[in-house]
N, C-alpha and C positions, 0 to 999 in steps of 0.2 A: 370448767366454766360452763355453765345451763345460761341453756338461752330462753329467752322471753316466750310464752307459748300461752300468747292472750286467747287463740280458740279451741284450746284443750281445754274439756271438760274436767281431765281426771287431774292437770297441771297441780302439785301442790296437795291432792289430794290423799291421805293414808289410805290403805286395804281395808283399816279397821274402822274409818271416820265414815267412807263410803259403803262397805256391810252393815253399819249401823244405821245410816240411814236407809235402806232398803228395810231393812226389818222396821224399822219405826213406822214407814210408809206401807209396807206391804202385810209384815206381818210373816214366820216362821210357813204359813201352811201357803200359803200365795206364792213366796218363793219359791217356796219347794216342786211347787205347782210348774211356776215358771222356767224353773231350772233345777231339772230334777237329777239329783244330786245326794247320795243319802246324808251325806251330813246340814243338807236341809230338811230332809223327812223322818229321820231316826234321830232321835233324842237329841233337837239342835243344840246349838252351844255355840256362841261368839269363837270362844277359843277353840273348838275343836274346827270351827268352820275355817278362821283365821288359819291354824296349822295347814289345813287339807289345800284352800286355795293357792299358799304361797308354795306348796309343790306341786303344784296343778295348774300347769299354763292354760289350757283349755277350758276349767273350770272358770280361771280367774277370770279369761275373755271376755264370758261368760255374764258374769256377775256385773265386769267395767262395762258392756254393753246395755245392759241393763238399767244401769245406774245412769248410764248418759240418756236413754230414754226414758229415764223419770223426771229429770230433769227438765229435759226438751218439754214433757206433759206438762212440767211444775209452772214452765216460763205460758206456755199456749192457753194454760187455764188462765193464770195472771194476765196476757192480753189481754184474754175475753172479755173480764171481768172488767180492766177500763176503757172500756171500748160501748159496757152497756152500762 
């Protein structure tokens, strides 16, 4: 039974739906940048990155931290913006 976890970021969220949007937002050489990790910097690949982070707790950390402060930036920008 899963319980309800309305202020999780990653609730509901796949490894691969969430890497996907980071790349679409950042872009291969930014991540890499951000989290430097070779299989962000040598020859990326969704799949090889997918492979490496689901046996890499620290990496994955990583990545889910990431990804919940992009968000947080996605929602502050969208503020701003009805606010001016």
């Amino acid at each position: 039974m899963s319980a309800e976890q309305p202020n999780n970021a990653l609730h509901n969220i796949t490894l691969e739906k969430l890497l996907t949007e980071l790349i679409d937002t950042y872009g291969w050489k930014i991540l890499g940048e951000q989290i430097r990790i070779r299989c962000f910097t040598d020859n990326p690949s969704l799949k090889s990155s997918l492979k490496f982070l689901r046996k890499t707790p620290w990496a994955r950390e990583k990545v889910e931290n990431l990804y919940v402060l992009m968000l947080w930036d996605k929602e502050r920008k969208a503020d701003e913006e009805q606010t001016h």
